[in-house]
N, C-alpha and C positions, 0 to 999 in steps of 0.2 A: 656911291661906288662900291661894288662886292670883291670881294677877296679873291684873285688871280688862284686858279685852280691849282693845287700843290703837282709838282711834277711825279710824286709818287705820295704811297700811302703808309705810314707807320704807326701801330698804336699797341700798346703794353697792356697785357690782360691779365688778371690775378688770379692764382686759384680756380682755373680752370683746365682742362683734360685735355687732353688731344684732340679725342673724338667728339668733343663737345666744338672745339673750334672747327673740326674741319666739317661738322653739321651744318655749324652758324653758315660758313663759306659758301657750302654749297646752296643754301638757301640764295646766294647773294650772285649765282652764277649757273649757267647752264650745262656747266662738266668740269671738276674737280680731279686731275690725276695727279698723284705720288710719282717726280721723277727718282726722287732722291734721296733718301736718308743715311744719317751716318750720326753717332751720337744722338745728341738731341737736338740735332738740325731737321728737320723737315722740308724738301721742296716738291711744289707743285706747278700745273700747269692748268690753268681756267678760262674759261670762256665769258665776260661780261660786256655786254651789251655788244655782241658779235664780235670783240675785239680779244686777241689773246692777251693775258693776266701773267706773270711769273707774279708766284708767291712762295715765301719764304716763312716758316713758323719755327721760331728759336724756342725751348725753353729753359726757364732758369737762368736767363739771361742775366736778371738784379736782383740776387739771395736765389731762394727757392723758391719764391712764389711767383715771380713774375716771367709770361712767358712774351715775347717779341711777336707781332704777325704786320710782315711789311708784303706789302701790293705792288711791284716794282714799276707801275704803270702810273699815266692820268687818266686811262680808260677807265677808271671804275663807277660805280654809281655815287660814289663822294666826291663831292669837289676840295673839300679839306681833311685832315686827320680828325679834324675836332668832329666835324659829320661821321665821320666813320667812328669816331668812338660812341658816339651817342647810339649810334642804330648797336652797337655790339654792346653797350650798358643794359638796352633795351633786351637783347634779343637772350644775353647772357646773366643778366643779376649778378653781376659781378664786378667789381670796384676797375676801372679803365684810366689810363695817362694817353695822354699822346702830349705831342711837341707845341708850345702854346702858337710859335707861328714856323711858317717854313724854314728849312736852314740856311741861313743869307748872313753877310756879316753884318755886324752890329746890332745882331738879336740874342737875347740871353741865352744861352741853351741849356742853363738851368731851372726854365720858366717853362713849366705845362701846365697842362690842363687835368685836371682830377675829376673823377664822376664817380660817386659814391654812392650818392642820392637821387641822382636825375637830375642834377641842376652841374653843372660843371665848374669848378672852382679853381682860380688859377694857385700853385704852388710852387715853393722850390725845393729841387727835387735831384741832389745830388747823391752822386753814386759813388763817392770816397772809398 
């Protein structure tokens, strides 16, 4: 049996740029628009797989190096966080968390997933 598709998408990107993320994105969708910024919020408006996307990119969310990029859809081309971190490890070179399972009670929420290496490693990953 396969893993129930997450109702949306959220995964933590290290040490990378704005415009590096919002490259990756557009790679991953057919039209990319900025409704909104304010701080270090970013929101957008995308097209995947003919469906509309709300996306959100936070950064600096945990310290300064990590930035938030959540997909507020299950339209996207992941079925999990964990798939969508692997394609952004891939496409970014750069160290990725996402949430080890979807947010339900009596799941850790201290338990992600790490990708460092290409192999993903699960962690715990508190934000005290």
């Amino acid at each position: 049996m396969t893993d129930p598709r997450h109702p949306d998408i959220e995964i933590y990107v290290k040490n990378c740029s704005l415009e590096q993320l919002e490259d990756w994105i557009r790679t991953r969708c057919s039209s990319l628009e900025r409704r909104f910024a304010q701080g270090l919020i970013y929101e957008y408006s995308c097209t995947m797989d003919m469906a509309p996307v709300d996306v959100m990119i936070h950064q600096k969310v945990v310290g300064k190096a990590w930035t938030s990029i959540w997909f507020k859809s299950d339209r996207t081309p992941w079925a999990k966080d964990l798939d969508c971190a692997m394609d952004a490890f891939a496409a970014l070179e750069t160290d990725i968390r996402c949430i080890a399972a979807g947010w339900s009670n009596g799941q850790d929420p201290d338990e992600w997933w790490e990708i460092t290496t290409g192999q993903p490693e699960k962690i715990q990953w508190r934000t005290e």
